[in-house]
N, CA, C and O atoms as CSV, one atom per row, in Angstrom:
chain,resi,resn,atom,element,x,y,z
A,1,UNK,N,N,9.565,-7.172,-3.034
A,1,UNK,CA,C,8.558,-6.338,-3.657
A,1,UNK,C,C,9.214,-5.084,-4.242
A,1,UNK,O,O,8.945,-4.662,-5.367
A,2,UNK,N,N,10.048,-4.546,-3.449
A,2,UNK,CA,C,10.721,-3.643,-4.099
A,2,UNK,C,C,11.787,-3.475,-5.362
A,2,UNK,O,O,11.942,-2.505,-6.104
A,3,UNK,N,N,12.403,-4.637,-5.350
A,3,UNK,CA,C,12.839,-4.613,-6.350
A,3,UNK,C,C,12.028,-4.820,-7.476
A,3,UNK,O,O,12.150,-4.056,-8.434
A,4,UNK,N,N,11.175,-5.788,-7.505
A,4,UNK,CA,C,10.054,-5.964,-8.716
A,4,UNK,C,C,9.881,-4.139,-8.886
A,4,UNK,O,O,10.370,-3.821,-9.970
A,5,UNK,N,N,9.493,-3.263,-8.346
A,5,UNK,CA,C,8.474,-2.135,-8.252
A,5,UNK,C,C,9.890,-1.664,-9.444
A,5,UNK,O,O,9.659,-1.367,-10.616
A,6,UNK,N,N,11.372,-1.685,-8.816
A,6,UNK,CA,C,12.367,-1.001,-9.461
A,6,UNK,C,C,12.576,-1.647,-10.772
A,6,UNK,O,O,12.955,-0.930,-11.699
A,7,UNK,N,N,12.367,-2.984,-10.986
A,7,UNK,CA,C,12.457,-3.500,-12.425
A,7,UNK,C,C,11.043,-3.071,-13.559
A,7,UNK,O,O,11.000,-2.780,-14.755
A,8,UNK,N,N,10.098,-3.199,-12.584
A,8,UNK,CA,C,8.631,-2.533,-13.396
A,8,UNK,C,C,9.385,-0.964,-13.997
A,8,UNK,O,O,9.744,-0.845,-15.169
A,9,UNK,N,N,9.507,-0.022,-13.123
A,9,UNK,CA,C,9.752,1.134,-13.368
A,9,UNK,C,C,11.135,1.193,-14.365
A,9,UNK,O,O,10.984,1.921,-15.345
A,10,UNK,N,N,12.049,0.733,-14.285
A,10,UNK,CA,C,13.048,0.636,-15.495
A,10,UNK,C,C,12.680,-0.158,-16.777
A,10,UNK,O,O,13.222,0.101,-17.852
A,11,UNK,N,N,11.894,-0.975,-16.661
A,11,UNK,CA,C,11.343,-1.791,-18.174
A,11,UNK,C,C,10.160,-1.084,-18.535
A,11,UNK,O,O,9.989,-0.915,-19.742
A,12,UNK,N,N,9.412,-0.691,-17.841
A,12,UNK,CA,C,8.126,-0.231,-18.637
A,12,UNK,C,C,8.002,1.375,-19.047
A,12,UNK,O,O,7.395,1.830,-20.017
A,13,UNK,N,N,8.851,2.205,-17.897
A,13,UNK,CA,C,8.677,3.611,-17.716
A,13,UNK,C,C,9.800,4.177,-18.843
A,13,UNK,O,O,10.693,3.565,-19.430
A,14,UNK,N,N,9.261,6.057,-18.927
A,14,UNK,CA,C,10.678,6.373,-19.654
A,14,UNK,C,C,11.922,6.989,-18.854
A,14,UNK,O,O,12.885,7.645,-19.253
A,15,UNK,N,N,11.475,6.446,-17.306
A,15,UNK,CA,C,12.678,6.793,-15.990
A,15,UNK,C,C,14.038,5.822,-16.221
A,15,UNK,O,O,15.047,5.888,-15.518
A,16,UNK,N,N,13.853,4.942,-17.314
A,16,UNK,CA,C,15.110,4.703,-17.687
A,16,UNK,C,C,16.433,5.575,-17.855
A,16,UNK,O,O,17.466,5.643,-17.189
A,17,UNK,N,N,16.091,6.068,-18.747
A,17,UNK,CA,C,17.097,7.226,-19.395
A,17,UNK,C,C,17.494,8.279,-18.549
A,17,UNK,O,O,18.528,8.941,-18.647
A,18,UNK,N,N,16.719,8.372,-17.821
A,18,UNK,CA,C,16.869,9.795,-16.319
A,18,UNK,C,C,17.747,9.226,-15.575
A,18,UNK,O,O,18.857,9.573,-15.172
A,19,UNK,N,N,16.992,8.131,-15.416
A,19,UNK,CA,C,17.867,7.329,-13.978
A,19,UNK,C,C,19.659,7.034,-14.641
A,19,UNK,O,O,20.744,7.362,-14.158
A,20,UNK,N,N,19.338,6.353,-15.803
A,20,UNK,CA,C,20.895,6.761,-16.107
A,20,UNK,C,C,21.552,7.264,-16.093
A,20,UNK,O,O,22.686,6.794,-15.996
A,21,UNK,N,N,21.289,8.787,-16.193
A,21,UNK,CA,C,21.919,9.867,-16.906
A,21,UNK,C,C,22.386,9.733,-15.547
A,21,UNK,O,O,23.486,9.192,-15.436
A,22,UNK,N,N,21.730,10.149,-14.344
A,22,UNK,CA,C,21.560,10.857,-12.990
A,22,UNK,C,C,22.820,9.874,-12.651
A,22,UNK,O,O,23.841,10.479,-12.324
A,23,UNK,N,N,22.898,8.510,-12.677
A,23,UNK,CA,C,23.646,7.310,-12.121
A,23,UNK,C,C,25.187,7.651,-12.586
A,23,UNK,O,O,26.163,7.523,-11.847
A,24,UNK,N,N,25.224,8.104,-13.936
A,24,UNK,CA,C,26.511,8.411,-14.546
A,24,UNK,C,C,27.308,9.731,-13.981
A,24,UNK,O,O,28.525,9.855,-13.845
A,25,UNK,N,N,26.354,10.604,-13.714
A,25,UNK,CA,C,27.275,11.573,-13.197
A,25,UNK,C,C,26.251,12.394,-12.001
A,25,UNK,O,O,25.731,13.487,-12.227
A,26,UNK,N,N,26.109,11.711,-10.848
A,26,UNK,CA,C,25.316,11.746,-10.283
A,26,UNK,C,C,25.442,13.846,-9.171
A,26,UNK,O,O,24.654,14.424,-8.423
A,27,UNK,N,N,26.896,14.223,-9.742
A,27,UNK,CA,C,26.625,15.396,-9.211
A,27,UNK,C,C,26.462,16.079,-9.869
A,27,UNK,O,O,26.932,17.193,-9.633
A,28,UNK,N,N,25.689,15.863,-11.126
A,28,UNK,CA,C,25.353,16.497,-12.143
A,28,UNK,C,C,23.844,17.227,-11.466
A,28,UNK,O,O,22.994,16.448,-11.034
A,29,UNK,N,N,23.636,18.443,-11.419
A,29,UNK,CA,C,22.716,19.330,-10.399
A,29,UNK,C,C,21.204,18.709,-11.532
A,29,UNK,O,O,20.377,17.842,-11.251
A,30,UNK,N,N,21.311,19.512,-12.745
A,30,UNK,CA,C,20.560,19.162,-13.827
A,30,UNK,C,C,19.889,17.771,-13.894
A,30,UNK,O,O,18.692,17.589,-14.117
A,31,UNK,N,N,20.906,16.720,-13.651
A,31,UNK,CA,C,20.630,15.331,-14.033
A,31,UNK,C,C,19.700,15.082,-12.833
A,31,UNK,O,O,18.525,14.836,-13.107
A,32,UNK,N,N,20.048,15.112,-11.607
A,32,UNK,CA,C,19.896,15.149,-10.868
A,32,UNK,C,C,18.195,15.743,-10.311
A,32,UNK,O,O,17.461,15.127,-9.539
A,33,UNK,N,N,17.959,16.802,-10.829
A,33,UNK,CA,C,16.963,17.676,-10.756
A,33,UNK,C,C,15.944,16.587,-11.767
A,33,UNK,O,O,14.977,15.998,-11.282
A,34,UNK,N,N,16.349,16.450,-13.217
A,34,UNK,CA,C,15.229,15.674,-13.796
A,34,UNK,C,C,14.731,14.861,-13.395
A,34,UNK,O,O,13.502,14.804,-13.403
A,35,UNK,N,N,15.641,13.735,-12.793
A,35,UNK,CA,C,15.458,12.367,-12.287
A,35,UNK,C,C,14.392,12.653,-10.943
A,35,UNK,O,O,13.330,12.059,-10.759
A,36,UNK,N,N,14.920,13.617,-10.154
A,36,UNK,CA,C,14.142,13.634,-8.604
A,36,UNK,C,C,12.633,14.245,-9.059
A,36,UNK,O,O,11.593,13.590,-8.986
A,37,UNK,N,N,12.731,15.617,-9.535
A,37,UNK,CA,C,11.461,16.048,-9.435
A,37,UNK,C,C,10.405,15.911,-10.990
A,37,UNK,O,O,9.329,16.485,-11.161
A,38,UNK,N,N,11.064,15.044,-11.907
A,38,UNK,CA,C,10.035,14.981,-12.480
A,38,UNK,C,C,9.399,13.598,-12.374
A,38,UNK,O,O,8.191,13.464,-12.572
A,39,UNK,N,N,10.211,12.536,-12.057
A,39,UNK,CA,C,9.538,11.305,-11.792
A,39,UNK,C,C,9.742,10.846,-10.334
A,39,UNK,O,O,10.058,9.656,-10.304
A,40,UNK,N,N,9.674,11.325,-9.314
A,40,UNK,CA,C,9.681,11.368,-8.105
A,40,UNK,C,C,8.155,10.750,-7.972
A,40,UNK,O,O,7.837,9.567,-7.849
A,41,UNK,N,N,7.318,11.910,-8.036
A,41,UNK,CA,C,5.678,11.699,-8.144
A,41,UNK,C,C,4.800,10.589,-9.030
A,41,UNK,O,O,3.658,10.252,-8.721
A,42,UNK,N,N,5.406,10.169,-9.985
A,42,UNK,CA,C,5.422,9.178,-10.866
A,42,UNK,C,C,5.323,7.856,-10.143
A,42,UNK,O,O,4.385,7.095,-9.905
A,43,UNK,N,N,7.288,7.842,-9.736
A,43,UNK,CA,C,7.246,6.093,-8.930
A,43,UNK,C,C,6.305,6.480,-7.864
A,43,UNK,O,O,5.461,5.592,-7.974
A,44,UNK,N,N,5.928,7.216,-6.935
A,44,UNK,CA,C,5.030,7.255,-5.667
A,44,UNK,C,C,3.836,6.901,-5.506
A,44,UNK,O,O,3.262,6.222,-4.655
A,45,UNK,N,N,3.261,7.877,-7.168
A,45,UNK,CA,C,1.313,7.668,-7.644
A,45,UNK,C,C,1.651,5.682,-7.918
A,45,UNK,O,O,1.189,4.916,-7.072
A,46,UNK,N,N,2.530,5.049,-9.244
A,46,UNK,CA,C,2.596,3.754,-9.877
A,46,UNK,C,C,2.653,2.753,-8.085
A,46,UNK,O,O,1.848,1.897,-7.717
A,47,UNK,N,N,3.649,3.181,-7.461
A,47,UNK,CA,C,3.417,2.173,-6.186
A,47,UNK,C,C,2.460,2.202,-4.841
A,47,UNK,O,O,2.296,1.454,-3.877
A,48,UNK,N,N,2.151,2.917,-5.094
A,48,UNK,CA,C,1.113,3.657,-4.064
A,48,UNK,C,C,-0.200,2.793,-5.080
A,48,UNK,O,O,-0.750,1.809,-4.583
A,49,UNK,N,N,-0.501,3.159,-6.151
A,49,UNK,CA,C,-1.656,2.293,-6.629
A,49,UNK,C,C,-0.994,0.715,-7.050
A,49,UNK,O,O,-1.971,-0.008,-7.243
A,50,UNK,N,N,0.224,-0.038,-7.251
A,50,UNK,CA,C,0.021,-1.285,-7.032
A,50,UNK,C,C,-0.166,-2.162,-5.566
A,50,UNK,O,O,-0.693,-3.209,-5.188
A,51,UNK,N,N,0.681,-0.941,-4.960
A,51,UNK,CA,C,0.329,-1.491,-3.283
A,51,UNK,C,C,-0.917,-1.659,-2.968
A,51,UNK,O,O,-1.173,-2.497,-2.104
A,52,UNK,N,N,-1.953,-0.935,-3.566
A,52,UNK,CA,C,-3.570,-0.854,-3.109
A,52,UNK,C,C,-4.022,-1.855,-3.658
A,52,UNK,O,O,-4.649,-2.627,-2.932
A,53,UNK,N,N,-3.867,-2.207,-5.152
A,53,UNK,CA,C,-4.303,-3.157,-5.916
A,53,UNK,C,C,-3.581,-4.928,-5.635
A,53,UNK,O,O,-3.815,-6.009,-6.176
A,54,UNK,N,N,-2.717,-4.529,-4.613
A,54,UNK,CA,C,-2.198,-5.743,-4.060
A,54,UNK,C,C,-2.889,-5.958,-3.021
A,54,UNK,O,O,-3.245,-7.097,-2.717
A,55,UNK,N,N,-3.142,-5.061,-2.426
A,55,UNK,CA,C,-3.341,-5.175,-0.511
A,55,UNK,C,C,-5.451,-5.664,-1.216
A,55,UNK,O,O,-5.886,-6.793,-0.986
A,56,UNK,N,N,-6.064,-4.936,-1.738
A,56,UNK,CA,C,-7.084,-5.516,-2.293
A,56,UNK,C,C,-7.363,-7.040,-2.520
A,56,UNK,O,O,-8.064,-7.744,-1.792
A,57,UNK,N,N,-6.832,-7.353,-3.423
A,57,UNK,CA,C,-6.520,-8.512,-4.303
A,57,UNK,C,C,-6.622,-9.265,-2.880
A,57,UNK,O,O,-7.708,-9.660,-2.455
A,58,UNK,N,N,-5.054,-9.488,-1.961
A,58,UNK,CA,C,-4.875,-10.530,-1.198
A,58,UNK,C,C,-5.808,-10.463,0.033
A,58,UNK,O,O,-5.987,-11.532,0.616
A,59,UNK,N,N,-6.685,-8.913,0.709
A,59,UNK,CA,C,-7.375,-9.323,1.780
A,59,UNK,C,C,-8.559,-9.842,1.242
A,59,UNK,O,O,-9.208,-10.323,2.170
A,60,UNK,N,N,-9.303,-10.003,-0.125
A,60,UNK,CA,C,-10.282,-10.578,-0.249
A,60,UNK,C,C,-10.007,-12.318,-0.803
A,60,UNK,O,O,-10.827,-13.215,-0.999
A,61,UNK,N,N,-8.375,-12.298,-0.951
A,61,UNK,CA,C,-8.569,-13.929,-1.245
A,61,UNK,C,C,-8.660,-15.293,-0.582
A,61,UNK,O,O,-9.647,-15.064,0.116
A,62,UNK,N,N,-8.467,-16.036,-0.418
A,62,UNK,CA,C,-8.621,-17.125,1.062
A,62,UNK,C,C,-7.591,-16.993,1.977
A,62,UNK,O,O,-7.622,-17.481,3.107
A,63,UNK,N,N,-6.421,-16.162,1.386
A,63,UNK,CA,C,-5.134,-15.844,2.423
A,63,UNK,C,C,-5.720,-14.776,3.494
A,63,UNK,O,O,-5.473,-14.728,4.699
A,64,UNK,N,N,-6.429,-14.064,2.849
A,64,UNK,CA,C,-7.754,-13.140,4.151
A,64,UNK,C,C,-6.366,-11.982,4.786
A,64,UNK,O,O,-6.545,-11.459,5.886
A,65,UNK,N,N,-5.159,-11.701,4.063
A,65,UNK,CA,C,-4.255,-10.626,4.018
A,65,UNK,C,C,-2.916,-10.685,3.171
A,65,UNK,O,O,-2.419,-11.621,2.544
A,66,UNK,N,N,-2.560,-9.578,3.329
A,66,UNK,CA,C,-1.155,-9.549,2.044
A,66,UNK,C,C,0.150,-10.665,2.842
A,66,UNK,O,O,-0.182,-11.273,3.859
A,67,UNK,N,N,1.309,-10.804,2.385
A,67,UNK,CA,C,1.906,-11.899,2.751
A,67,UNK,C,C,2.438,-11.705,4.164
A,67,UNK,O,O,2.735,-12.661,4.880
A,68,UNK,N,N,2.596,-9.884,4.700
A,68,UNK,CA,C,2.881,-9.558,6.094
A,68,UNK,C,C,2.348,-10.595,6.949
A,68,UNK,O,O,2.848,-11.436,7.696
A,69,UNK,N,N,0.302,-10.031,6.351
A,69,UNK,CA,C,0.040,-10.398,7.274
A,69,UNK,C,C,-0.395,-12.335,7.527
A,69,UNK,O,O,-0.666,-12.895,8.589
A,70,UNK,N,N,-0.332,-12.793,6.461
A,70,UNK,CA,C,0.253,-14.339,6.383
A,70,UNK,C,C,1.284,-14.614,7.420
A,70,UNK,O,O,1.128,-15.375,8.375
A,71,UNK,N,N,2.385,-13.903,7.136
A,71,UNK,CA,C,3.395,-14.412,8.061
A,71,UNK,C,C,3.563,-14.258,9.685
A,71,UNK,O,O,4.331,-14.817,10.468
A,72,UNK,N,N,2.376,-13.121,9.906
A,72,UNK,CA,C,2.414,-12.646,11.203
A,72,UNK,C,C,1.101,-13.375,11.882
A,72,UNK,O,O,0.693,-13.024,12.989
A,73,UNK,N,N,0.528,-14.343,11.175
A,73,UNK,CA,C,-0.653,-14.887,11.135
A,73,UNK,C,C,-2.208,-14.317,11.509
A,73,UNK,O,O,-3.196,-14.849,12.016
A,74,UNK,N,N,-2.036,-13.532,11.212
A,74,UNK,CA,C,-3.251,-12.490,11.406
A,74,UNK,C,C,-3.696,-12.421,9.940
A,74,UNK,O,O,-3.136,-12.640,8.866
A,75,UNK,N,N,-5.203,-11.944,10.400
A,75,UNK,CA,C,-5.915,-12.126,8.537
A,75,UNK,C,C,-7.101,-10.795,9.071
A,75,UNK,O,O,-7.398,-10.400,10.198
A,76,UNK,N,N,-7.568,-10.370,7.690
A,76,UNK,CA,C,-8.826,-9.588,7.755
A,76,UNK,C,C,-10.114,-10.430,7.282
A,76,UNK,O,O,-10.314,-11.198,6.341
A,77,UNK,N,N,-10.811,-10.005,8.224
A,77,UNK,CA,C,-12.325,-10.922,7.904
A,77,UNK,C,C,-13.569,-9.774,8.617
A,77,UNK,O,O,-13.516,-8.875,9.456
A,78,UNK,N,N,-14.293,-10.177,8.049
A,78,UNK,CA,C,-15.783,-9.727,8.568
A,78,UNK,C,C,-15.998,-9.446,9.732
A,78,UNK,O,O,-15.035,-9.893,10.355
A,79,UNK,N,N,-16.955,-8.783,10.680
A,79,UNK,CA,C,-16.880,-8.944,12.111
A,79,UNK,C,C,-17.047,-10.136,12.383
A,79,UNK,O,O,-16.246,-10.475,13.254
A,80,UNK,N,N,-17.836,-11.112,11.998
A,80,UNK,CA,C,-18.083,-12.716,12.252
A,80,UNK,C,C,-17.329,-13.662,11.857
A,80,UNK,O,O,-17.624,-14.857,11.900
A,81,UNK,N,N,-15.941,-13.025,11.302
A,81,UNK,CA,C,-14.756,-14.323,10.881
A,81,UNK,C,C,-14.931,-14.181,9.466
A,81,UNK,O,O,-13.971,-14.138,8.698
A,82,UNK,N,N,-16.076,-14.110,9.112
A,82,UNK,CA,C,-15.980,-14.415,7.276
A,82,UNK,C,C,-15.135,-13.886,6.484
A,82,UNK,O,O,-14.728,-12.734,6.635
A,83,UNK,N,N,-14.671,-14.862,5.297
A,83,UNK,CA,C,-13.531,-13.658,4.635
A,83,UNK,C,C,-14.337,-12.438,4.121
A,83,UNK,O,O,-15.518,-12.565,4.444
A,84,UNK,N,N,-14.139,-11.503,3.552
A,84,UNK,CA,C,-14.384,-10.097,3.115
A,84,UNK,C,C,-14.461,-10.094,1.353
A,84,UNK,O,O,-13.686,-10.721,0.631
A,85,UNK,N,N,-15.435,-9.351,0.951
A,85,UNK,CA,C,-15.418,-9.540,-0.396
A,85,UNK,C,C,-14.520,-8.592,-0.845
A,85,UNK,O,O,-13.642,-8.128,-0.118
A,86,UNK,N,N,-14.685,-8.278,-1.988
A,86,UNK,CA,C,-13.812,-7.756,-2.684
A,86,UNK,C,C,-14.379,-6.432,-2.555
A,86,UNK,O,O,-13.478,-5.644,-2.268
A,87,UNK,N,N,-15.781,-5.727,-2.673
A,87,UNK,CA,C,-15.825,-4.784,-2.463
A,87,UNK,C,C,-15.628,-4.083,-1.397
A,87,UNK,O,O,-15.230,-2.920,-1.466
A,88,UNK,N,N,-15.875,-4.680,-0.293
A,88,UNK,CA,C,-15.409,-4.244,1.545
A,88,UNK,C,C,-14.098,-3.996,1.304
A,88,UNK,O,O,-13.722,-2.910,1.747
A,89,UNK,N,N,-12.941,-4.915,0.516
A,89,UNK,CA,C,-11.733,-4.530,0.669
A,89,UNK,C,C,-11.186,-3.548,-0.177
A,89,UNK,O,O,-9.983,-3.299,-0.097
A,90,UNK,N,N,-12.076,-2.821,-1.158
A,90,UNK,CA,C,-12.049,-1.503,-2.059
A,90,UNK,C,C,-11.744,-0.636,-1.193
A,90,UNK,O,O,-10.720,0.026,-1.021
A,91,UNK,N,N,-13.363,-0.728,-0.302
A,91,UNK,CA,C,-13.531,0.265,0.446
A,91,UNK,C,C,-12.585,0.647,2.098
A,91,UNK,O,O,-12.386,1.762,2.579
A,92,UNK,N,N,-12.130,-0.787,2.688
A,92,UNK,CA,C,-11.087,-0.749,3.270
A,92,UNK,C,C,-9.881,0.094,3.241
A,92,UNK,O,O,-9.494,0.916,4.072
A,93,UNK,N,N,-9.154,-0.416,1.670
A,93,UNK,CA,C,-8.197,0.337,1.169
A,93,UNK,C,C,-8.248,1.926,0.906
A,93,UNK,O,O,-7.179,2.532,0.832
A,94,UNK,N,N,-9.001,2.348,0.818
A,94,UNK,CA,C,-9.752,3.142,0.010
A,94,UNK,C,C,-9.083,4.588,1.166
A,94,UNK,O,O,-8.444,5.634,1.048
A,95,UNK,N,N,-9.970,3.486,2.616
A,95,UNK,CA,C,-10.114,4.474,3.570
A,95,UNK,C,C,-9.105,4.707,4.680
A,95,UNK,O,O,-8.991,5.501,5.614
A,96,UNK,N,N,-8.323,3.536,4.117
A,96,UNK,CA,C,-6.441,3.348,4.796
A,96,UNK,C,C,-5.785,4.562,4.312
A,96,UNK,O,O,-4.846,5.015,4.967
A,97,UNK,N,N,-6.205,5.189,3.153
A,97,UNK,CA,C,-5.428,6.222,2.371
A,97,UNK,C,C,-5.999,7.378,2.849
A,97,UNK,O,O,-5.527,8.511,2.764
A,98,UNK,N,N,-6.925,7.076,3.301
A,98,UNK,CA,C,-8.096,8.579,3.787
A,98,UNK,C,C,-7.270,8.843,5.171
A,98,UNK,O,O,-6.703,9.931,5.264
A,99,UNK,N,N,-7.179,8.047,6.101
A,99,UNK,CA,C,-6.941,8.013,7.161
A,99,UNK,C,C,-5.119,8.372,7.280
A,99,UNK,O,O,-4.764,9.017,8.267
A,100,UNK,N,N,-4.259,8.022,6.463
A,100,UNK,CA,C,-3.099,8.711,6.144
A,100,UNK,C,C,-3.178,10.108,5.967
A,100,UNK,O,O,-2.344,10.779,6.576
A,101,UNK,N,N,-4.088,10.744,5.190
A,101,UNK,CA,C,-4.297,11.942,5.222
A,101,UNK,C,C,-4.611,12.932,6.497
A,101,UNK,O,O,-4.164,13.970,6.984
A,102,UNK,N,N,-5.618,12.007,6.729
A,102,UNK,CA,C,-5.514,12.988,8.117
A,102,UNK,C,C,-5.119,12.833,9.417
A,102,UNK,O,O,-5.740,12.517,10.432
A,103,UNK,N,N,-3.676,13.185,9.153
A,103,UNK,CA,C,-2.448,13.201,10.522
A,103,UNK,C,C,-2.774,11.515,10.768
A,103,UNK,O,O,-3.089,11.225,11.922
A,104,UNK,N,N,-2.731,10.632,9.979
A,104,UNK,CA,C,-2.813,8.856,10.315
A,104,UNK,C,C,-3.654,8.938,11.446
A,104,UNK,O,O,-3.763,7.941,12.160
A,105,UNK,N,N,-4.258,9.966,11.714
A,105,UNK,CA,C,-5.819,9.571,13.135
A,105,UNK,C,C,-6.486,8.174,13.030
A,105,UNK,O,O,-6.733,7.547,14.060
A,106,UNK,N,N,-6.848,7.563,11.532
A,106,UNK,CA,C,-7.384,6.683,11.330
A,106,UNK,C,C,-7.041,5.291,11.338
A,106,UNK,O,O,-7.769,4.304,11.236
A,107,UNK,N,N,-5.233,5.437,11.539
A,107,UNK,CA,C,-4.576,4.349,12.102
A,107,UNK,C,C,-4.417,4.224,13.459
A,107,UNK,O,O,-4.443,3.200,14.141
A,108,UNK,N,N,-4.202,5.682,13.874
A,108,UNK,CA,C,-3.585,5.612,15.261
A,108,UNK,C,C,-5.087,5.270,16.316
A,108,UNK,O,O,-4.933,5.005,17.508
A,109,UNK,N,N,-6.141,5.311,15.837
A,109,UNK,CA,C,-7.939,5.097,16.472
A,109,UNK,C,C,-6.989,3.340,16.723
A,109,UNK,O,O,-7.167,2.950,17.877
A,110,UNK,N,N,-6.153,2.406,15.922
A,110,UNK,CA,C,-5.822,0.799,16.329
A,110,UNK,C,C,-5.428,0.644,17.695
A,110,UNK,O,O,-5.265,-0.419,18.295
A,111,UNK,N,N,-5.280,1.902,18.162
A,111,UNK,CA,C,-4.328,1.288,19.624
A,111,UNK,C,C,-5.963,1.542,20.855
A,111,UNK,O,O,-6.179,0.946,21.910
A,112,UNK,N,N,-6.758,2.526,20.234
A,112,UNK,CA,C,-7.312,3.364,21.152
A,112,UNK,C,C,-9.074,2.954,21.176
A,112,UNK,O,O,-9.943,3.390,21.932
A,113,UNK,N,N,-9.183,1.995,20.088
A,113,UNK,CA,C,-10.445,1.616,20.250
A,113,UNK,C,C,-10.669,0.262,21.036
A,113,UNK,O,O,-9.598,-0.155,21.477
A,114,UNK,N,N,-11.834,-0.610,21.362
A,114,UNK,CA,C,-12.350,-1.436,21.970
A,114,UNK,C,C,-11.812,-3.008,21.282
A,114,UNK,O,O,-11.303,-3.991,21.821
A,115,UNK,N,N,-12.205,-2.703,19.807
A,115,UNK,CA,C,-11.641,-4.015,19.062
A,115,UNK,C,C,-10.588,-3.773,18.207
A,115,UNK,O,O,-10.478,-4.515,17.231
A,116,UNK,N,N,-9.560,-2.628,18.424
A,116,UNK,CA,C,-8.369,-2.395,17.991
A,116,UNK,C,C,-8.696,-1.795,16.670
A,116,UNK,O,O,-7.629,-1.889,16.064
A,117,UNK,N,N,-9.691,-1.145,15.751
A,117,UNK,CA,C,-10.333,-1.436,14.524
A,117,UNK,C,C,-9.569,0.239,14.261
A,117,UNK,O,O,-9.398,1.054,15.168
A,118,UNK,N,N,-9.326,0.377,13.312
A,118,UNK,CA,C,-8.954,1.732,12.790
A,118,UNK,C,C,-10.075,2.069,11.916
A,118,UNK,O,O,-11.012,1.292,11.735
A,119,UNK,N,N,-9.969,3.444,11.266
A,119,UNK,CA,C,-11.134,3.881,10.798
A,119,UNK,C,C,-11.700,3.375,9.527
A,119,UNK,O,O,-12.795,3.437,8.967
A,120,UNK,N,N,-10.319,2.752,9.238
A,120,UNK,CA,C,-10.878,1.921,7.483
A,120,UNK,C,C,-11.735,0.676,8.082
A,120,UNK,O,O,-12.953,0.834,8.161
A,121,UNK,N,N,-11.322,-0.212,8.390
A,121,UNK,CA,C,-11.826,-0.600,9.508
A,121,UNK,C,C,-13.549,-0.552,9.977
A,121,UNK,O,O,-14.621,-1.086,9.694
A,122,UNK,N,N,-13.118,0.208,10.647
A,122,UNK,CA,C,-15.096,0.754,11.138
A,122,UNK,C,C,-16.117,0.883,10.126
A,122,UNK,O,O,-17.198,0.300,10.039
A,123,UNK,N,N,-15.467,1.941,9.212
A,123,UNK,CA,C,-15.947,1.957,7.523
A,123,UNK,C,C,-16.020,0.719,7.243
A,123,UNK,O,O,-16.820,0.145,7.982
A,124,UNK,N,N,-15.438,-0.063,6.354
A,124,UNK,CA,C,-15.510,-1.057,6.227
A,124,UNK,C,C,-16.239,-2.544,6.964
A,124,UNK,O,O,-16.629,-3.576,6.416
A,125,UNK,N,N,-16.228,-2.241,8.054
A,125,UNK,CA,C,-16.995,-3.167,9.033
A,125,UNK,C,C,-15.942,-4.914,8.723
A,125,UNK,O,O,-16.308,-5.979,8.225
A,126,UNK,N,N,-14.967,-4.591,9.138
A,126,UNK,CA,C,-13.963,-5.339,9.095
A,126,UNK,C,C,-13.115,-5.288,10.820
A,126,UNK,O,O,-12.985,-4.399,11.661
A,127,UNK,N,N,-12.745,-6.527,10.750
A,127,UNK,CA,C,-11.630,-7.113,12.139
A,127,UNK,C,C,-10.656,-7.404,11.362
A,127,UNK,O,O,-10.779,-7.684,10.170
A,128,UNK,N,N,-9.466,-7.350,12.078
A,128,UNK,CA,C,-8.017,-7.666,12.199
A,128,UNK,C,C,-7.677,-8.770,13.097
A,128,UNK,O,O,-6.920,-8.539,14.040
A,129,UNK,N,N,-8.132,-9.896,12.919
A,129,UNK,CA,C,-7.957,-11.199,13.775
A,129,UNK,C,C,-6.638,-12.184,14.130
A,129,UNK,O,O,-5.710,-12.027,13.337
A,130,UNK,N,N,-6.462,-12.934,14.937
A,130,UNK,CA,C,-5.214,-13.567,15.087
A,130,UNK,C,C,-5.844,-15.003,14.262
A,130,UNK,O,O,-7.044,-15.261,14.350
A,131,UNK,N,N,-5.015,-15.778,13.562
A,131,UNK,CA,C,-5.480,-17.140,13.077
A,131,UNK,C,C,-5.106,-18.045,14.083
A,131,UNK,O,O,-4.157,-17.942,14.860
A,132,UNK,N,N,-6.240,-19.259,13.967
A,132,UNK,CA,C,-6.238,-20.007,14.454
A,132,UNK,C,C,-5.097,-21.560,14.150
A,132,UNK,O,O,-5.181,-22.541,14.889
């Protein structure tokens, strides 16, 4: 995934030319300075919103999570098993980012609640299930 994110950002972006410059003479303070702080925030906002628009996409499709959680065989579904539509998993995502914000409380509620549910989660009215 990451490399895709690094080929997106060198073919489509104008962090080409930065990233070069910076690569060629990398103790170049200047070069250096362009590359970090003007597109720093750039790659972060572009992967930060394909990660969402991924993690979306795959918990509402019949895989019922992104490929992690495929491989770890766990899926997101409804409280009753059902897969999750697409809008529950808006709002899921939505509130995964909310809950980063504040001090990750809304992740760290996974260890400390009854059905393990974090706050996107509760919002959402979504489980984190093991597959069968």
């Amino acid at each position: 995934m990451m490399v895709l994110l690094i080929l997106f950002f060198l073919i489509f972006t104008d962090i080409k030319d930065a990233f070069i410059k910076y690569l060629d003479n990398p103790r170049d303070f200047q070069a250096r300075q362009d590359f970090l702080f003007n597109y720093r925030n750039k790659i972060r906002d572009i992967s930060t919103l394909i990660f969402i628009v991924y993690s979306i996409i795959f918990e509402a499709s019949p895989f019922q999570g992104t490929l992690g959680k495929v491989l770890l065989k766990i899926k997101v579904s409804n409280i009753d098993g059902s897969r999750i539509t697409i809008g529950k998993s808006v709002i899921r995502n939505i509130f995964k980012l909310v809950s980063g914000f504040i001090i990750c409380i809304g992740l760290i509620m996974v260890a400390i609640t009854k059905n393990k549910q974090g706050l996107h989660d509760i919002v959402a009215k979504t489980v984190v299930l093991k597959n069968k």
